[in-house]
MDAnalysis code that builds the backbone (N, CA, C; Angstrom):
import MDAnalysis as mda
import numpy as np

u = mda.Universe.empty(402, n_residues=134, atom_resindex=np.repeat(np.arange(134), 3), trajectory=True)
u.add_TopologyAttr("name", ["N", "CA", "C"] * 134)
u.add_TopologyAttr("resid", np.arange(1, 135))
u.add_TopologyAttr("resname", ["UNK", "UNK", "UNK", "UNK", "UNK", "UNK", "UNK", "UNK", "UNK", "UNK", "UNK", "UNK", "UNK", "UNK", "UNK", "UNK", "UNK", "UNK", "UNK", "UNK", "UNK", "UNK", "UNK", "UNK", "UNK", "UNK", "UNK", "UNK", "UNK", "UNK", "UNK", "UNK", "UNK", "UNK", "UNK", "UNK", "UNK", "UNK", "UNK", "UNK", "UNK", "UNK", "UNK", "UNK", "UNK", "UNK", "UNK", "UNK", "UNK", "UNK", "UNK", "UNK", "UNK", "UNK", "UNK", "UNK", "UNK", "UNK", "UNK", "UNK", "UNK", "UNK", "UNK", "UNK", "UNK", "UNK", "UNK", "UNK", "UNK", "UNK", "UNK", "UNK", "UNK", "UNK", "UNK", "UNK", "UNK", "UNK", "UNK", "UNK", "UNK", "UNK", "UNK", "UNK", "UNK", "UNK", "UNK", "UNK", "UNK", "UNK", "UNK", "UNK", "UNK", "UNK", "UNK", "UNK", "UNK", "UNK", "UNK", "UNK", "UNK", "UNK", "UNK", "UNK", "UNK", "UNK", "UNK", "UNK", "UNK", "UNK", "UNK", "UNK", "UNK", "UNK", "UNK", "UNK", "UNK", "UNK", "UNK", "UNK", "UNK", "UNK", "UNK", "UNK", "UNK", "UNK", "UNK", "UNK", "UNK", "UNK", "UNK", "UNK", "UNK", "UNK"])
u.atoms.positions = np.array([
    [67.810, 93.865, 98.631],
    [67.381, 94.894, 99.563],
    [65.907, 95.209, 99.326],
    [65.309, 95.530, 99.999],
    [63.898, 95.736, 100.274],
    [64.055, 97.182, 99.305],
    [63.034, 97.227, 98.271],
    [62.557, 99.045, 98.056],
    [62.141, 99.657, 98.871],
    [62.705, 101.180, 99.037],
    [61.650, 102.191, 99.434],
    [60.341, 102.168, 99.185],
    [59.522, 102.601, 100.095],
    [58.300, 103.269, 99.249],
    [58.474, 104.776, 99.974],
    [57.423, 105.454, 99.056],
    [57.052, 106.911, 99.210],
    [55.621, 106.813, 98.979],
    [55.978, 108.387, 99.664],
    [54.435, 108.940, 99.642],
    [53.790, 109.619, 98.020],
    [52.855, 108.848, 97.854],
    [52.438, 108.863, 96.826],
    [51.335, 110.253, 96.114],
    [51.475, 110.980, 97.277],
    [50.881, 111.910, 96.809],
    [51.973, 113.274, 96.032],
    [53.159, 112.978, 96.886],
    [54.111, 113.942, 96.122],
    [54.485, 113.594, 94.469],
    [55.048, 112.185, 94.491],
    [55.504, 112.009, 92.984],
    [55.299, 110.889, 92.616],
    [55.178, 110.144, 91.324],
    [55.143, 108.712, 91.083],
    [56.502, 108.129, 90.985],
    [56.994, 107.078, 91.420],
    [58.035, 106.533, 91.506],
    [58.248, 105.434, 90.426],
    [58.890, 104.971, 89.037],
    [58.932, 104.020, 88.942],
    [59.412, 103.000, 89.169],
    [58.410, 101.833, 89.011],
    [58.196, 100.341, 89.737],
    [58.626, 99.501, 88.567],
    [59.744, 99.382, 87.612],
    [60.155, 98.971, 86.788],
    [61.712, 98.917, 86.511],
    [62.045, 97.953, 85.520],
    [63.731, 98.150, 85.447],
    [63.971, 99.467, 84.749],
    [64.829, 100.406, 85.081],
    [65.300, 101.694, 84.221],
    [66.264, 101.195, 83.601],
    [66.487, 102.113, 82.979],
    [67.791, 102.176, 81.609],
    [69.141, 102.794, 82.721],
    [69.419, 103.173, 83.828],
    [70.160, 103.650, 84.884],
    [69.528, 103.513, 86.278],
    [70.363, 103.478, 86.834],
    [69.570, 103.532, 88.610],
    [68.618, 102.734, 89.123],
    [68.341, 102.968, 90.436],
    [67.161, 101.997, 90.929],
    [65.886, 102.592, 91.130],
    [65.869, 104.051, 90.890],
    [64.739, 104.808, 91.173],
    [64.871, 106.037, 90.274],
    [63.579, 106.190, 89.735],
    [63.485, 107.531, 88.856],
    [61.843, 108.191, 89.042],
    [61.338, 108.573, 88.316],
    [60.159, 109.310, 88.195],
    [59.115, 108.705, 87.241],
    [58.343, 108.580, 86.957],
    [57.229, 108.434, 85.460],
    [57.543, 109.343, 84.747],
    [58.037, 108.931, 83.757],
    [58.339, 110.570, 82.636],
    [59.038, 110.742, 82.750],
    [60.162, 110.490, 83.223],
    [61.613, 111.213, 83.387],
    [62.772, 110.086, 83.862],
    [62.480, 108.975, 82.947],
    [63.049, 107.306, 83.182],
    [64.397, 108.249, 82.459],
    [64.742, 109.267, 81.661],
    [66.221, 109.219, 80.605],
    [66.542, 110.218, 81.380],
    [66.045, 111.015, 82.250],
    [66.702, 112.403, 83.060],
    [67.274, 112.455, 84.613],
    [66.188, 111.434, 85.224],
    [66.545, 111.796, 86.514],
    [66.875, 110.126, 87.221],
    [67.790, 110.019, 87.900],
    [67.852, 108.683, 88.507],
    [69.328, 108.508, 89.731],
    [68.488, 107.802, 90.952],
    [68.777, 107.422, 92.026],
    [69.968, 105.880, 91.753],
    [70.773, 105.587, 92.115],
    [71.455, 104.303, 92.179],
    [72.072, 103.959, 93.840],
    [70.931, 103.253, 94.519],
    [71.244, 103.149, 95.995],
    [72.175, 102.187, 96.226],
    [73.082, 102.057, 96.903],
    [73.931, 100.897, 97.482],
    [73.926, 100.713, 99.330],
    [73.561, 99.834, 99.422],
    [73.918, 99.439, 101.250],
    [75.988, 99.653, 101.065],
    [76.049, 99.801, 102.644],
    [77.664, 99.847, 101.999],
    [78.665, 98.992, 101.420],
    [78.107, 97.860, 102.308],
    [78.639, 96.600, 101.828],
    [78.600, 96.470, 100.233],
    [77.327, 96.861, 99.546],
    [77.259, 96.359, 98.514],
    [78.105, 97.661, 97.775],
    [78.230, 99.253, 97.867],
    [78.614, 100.304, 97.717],
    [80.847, 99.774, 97.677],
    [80.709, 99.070, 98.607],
    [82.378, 98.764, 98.490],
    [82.312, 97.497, 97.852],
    [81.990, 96.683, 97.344],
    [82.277, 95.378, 96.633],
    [82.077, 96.058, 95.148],
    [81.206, 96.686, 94.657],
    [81.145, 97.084, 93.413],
    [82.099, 98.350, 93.067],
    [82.340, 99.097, 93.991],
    [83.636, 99.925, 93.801],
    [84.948, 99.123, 93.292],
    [84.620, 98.039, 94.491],
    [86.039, 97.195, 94.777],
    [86.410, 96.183, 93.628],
    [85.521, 95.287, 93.603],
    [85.339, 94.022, 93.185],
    [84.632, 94.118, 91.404],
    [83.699, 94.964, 91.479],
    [83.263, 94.816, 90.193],
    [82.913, 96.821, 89.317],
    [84.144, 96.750, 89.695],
    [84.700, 98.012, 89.090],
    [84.160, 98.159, 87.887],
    [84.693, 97.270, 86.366],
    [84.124, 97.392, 85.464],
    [82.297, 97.648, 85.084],
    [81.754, 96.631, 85.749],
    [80.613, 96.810, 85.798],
    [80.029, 97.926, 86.225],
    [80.412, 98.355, 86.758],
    [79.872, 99.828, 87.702],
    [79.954, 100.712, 86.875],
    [81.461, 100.828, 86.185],
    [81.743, 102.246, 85.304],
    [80.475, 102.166, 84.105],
    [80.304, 101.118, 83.987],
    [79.247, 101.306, 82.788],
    [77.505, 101.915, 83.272],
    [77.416, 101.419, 84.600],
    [76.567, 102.038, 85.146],
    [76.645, 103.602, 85.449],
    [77.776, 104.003, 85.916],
    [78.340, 105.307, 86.049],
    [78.216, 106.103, 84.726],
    [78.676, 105.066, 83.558],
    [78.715, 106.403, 81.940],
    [77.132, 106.690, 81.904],
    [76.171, 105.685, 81.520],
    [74.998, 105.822, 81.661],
    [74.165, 107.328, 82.757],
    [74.699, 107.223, 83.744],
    [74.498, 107.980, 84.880],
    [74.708, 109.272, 84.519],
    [76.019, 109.245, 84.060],
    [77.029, 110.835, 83.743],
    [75.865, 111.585, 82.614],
    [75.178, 111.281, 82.183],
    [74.010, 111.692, 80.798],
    [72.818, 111.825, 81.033],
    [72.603, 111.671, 82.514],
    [71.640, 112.267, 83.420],
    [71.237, 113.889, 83.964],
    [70.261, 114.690, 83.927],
    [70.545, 115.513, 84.016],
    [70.676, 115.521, 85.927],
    [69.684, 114.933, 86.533],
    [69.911, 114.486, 87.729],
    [70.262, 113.279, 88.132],
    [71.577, 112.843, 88.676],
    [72.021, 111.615, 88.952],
    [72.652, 111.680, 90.086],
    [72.257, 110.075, 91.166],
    [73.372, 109.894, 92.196],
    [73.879, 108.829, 92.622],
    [74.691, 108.665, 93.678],
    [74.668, 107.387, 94.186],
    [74.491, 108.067, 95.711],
    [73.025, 107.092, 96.175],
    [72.964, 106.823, 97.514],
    [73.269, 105.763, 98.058],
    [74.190, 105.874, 99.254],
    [75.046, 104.916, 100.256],
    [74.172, 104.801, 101.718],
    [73.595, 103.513, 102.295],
    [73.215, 103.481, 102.957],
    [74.473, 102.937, 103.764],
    [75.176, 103.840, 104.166],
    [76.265, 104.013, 105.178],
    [77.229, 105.159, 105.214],
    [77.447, 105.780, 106.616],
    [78.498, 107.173, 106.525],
    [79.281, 106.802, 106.184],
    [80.116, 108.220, 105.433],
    [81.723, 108.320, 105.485],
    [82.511, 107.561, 106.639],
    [82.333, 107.951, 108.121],
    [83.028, 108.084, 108.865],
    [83.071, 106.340, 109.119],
    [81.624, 105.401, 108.862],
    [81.773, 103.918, 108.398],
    [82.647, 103.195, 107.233],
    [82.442, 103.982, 107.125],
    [83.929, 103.891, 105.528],
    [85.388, 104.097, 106.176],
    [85.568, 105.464, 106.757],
    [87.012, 105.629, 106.994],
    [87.484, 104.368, 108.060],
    [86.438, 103.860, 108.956],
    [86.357, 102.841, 109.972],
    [86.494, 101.527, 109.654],
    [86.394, 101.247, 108.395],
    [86.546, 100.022, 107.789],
    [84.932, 99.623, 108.415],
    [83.934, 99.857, 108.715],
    [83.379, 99.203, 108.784],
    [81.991, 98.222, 107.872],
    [83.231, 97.507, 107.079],
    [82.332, 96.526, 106.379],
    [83.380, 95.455, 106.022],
    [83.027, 94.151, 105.174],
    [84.004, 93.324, 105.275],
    [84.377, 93.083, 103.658],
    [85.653, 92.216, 103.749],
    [86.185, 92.017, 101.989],
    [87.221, 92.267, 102.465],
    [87.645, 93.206, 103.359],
    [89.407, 93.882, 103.406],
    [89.766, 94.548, 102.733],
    [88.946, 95.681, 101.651],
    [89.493, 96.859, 101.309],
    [89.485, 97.659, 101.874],
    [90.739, 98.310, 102.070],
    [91.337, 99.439, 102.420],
    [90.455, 100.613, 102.562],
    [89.928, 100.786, 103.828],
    [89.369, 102.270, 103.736],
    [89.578, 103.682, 102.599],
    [91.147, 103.837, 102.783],
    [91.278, 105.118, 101.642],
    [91.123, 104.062, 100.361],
    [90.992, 103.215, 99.994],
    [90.786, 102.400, 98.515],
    [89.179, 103.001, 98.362],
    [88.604, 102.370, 99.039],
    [86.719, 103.073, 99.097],
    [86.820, 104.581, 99.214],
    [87.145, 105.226, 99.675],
    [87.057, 106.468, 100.159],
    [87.877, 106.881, 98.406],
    [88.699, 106.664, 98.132],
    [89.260, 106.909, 96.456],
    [88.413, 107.048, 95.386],
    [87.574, 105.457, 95.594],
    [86.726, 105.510, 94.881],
    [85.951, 106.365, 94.473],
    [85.109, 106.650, 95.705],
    [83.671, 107.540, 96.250],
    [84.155, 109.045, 95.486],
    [85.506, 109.313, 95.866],
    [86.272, 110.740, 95.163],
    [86.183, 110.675, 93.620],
    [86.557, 109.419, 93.227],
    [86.375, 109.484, 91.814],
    [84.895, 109.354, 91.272],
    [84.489, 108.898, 91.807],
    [82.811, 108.674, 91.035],
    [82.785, 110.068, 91.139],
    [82.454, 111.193, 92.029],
    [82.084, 112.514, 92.092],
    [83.276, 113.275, 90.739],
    [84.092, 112.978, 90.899],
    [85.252, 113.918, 90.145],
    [85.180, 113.403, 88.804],
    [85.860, 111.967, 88.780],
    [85.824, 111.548, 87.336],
    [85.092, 111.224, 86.220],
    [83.949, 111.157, 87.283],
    [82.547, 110.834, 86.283],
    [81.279, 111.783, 86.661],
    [81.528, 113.105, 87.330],
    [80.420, 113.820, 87.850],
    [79.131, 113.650, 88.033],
    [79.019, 112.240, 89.016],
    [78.191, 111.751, 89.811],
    [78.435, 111.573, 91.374],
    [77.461, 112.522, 92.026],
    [77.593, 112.488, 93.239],
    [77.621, 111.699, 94.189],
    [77.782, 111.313, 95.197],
    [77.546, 110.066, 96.331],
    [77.690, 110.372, 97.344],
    [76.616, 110.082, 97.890],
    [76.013, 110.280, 99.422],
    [75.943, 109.878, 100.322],
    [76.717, 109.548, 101.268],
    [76.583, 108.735, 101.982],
    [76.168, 109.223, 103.237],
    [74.948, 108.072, 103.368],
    [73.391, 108.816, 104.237],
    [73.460, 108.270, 105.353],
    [74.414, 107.390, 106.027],
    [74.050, 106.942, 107.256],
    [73.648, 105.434, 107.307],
    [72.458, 105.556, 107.369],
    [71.235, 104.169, 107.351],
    [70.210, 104.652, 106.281],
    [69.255, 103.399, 106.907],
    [68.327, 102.728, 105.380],
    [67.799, 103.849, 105.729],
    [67.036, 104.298, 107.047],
    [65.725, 105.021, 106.799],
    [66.515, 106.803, 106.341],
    [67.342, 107.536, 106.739],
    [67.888, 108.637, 106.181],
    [68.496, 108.154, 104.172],
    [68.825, 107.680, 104.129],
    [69.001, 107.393, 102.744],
    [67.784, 107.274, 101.802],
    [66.655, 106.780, 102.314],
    [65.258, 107.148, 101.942],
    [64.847, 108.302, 101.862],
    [64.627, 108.859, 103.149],
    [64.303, 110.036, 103.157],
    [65.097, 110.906, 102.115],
    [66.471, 110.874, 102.272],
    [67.223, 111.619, 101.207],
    [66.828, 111.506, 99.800],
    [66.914, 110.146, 99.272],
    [66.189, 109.582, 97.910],
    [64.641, 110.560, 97.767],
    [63.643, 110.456, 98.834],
    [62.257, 110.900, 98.420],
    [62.825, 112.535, 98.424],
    [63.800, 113.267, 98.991],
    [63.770, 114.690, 98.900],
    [64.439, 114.888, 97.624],
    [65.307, 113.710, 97.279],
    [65.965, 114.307, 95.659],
    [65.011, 114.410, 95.119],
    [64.359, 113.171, 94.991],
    [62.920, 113.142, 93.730],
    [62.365, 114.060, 93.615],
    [61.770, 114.479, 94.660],
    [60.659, 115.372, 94.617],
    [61.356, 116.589, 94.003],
    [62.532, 117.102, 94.923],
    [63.228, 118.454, 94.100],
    [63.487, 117.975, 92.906],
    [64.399, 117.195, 92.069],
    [64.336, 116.514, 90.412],
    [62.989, 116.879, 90.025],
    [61.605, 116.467, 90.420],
    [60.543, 116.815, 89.834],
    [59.932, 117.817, 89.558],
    [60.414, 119.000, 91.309],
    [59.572, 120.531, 90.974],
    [60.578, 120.789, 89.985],
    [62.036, 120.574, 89.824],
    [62.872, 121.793, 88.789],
    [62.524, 121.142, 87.704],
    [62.205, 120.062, 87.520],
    [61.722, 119.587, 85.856],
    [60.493, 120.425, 85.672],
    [59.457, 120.185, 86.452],
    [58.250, 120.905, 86.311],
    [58.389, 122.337, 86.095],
    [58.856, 122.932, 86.737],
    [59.320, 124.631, 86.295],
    [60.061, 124.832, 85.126],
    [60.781, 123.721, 84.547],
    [61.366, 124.083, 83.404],
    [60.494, 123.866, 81.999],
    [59.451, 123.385, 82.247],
    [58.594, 123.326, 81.280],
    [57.547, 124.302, 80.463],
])
C-alpha cells in the first residue's frame, strides 16, 4: 500500500520500521502508534494469520496511544464485502475482540483518503496530549 503523507508542519511522522505499527511520531516510536490495514488485508490477518497479529496486538496493548485503522466500513464488513470467504460475523468477532481482549481500538474509516485523515487527526491529538503532559 502506498504511505500516507502529512502535513508537515503539524508533526513529524516516522519514515522508518517501528517496534509496533505503521506510523508513529519522532520521539514517541515506544508510546504512540497507528497499525493501518486495507480491509482485505484487515480480514486475512484477523482470519488467516491470527497468530501473527496477536503478537503485533501484545506489542500494541503497551502503548499508551494505539490503533488499528481499517481502510474499510463496518457496514463493508457486515456485507461481506471482500474475498477469502470469511464469514462476516467471524471479522466482525474479531474487530470485537481486538477492542475488548486486547484494548486496542479499530476503526473502521471507510476509504484510503478518510482513514488518513483519521490517522493525521490521531497523531496530531497523541502529540498535543504528550506535549501537555510534559
Amino acid at each position: 500500500m502506498e504511505p500516507y503523507s502529512f502535513d508537515p508542519k503539524r508533526f513529524v511522522v516516522v519514515r522508518k520500521a517501528l517496534p509496533a505499527g505503521d506510523y508513529s511520531l519522532v520521539g514517541m516510536e515506544q508510546r504512540v502508534a497507528v497499525e493501518r490495514k486495507s480491509l482485505q488485508d484487515f480480514v486475512q490477518t484477523v482470519i488467516r494469520s491470527r497468530r501473527r497479529f496477536q503478537n503485533e496486538l501484545r506489542r500494541l496493548q503497551g502503548y499508551e496511544h494505539a490503533c488499528v485503522v481499517v481502510e474499510g466500513s463496518l457496514r463493508d464488513v457486515l456485507d461481506g464485502r471482500y474475498t477469502g470467504g470469511a464469514h462476516p460475523n467471524s471479522v466482525l468477532g474479531a474487530a470485537v475482540s481486538i477492542c475488548v481482549d486486547w484494548g486496542v481500538p479499530v476503526f473502521f474509516c471507510g476509504d484510503r483518503q478518510t482513514a488518513r485523515q483519521f490517522v493525521e487527526a490521531y497523531l496530531d491529538r497523541s502529540a498535543r496530549t504528550n506535549e501537555s503532559e510534559l
